[in-house]
C-alpha positions in Angstrom: 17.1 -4.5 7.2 13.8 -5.0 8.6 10.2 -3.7 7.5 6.9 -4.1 9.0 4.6 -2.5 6.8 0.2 -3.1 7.2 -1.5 -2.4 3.9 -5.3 -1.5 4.4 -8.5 -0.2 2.6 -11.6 -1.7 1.2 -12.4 -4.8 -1.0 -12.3 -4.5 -4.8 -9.9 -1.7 -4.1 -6.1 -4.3 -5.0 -4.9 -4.2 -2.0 -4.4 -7.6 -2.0 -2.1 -7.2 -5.3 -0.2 -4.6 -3.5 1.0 -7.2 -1.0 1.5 -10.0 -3.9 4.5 -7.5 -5.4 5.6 -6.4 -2.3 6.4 -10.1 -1.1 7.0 -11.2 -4.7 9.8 -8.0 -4.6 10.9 -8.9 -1.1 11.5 -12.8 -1.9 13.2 -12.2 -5.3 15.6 -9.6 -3.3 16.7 -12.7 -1.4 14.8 -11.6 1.9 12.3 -13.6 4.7 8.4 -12.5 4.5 5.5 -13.1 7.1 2.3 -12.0 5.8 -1.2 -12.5 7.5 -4.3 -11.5 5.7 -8.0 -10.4 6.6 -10.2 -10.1 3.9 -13.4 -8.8 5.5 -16.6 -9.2 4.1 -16.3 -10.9 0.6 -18.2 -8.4 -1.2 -16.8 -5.3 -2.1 -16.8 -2.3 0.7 -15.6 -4.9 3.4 -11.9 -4.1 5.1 -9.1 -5.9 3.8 -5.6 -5.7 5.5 -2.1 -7.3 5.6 0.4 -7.5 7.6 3.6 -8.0 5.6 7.2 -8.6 7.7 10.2 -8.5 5.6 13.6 -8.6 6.8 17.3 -10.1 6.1 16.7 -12.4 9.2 14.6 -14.9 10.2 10.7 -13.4 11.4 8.9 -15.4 14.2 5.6 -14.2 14.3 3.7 -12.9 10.8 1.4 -10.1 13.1 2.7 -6.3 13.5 2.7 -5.5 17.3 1.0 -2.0 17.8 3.7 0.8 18.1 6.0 -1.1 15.8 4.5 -0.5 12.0 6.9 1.0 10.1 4.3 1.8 7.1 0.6 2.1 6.8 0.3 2.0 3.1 -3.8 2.8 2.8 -5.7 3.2 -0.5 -8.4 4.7 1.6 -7.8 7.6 4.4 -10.5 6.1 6.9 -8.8 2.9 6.7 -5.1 4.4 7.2 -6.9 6.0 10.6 -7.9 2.8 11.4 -4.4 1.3 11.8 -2.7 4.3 13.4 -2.2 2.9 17.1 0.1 0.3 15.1 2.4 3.5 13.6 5.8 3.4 15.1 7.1 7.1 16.4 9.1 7.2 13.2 6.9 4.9 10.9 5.5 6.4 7.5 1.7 7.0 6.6 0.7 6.6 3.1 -2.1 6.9 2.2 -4.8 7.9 -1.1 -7.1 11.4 -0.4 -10.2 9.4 -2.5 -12.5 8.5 0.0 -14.4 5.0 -0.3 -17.9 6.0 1.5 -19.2 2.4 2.6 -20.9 3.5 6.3 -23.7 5.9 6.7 -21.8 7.7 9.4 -18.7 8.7 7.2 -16.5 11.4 8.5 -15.6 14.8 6.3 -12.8 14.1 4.5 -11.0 16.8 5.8 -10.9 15.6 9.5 -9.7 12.9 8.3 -6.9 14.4 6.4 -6.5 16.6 9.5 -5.6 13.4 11.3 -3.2 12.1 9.0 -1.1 15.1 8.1 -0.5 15.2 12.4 1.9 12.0 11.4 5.3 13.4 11.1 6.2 11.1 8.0 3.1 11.6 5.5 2.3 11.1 1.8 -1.4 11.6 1.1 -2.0 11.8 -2.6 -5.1 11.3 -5.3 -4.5 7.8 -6.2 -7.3 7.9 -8.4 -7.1 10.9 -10.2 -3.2 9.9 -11.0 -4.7 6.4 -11.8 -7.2 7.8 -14.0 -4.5 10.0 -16.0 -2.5 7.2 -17.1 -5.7 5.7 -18.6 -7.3 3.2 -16.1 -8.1 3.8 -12.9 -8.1 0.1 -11.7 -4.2 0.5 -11.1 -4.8 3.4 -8.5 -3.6 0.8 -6.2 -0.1 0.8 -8.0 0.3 4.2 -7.7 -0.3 3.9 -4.0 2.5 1.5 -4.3 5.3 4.1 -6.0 4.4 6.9 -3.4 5.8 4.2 -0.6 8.2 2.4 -2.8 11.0 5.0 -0.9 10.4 3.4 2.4 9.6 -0.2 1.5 13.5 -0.9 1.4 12.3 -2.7 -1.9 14.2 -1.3 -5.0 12.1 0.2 -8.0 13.5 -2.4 -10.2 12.7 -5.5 -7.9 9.1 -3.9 -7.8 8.8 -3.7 -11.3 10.3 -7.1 -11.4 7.7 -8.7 -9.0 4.4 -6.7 -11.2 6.1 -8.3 -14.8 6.1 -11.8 -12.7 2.8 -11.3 -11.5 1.0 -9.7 -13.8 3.0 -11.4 -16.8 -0.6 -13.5 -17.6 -2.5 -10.6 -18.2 -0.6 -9.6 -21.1 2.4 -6.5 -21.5 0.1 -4.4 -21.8 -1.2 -4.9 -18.5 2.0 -4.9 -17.0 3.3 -2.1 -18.6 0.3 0.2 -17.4 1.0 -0.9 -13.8 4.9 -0.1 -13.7 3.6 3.6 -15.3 1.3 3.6 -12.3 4.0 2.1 -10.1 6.5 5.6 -11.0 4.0 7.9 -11.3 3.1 6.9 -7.5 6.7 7.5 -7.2 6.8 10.8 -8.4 4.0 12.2 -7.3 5.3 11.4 -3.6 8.5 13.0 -4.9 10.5 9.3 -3.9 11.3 8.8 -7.5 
């Protein structure tokens, strides 16, 4: 088993958290994990990214060669766009519809859709509005999460195990919120 997934978007938007329960999930599960971060500019608006490797063998390097990204998992559809020369042929784009305007020159959103429905394996869905439904929009980023938990070769439960270890501080409440946002990702990308 071996997964080379890049997580991307903006800052402020968790996707920093999204890469804490995925290596959290992929560690508990017994696997290896490279991760290298970039956190952009430290306010909020600036691109963030990771690379996350996680496989049953040994990794060597912690960066995703381009044309070898089995997942771009993006809770922002200009960023996903961003990271497409690193897609493999078969790899999976994931991505949120809710736009995160931070340049003056900001394409229509539906170009940008455009582009990411041309990727053969695509799940572009309204993080935010799913997010928002369940009571609290600040786990939009979770839901991002349960639309590519089908092609993390994570299970559900080691997900849901790695948000109650992570989250466990900030109270059951908190972590219960974010594994409802975690399956209604998943069934929203019909994975779950």
């Amino acid at each position: 088993m071996k997964r080379d997934i890049i997580i991307a978007g903006v800052g402020g938007q968790g996707i920093l958290s999204i890469a804490a329960v995925i290596g959290m999930a992929a560690v508990e599960s017994g696997l290896h994990l490279k991760q290298a971060e970039v956190h952009g500019m430290s306010q909020r608006g600036g691109a963030v990214q990771s690379h996350l490797r996680i496989s049953d063998s040994p990794i060597a390097s912690d960066l995703i060669p381009e044309g070898k990204c089995d997942m771009i998992l993006s809770v922002e559809p200009m960023e996903a766009l961003r990271y497409m020369p690193y897609l493999s042929v078969d790899g999976w784009m994931v991505s949120s519809s809710r736009t995160f305007r931070n340049i003056e020159d900001y394409p229509p959103e539906e170009l940008l859709f455009e582009e990411i429905r041309k990727v053969k394996n695509h799940i572009l869905i309204d993080a935010s509005n799913i997010a928002k439904e369940l009571g609290n929009q600040k786990a939009s980023n979770m839901v991002m999460l349960g639309a590519a938990s089908k092609h993390l070769g994570l299970s559900m439960k080691s997900l849901k195990g790695a948000l109650g270890i992570l989250f466990a501080g900030k109270g059951e409440e908190v972590v219960k919120l974010n594994e409802e946002a975690l399956q209604a990702g998943s069934d929203a990308a019909g994975t779950g």
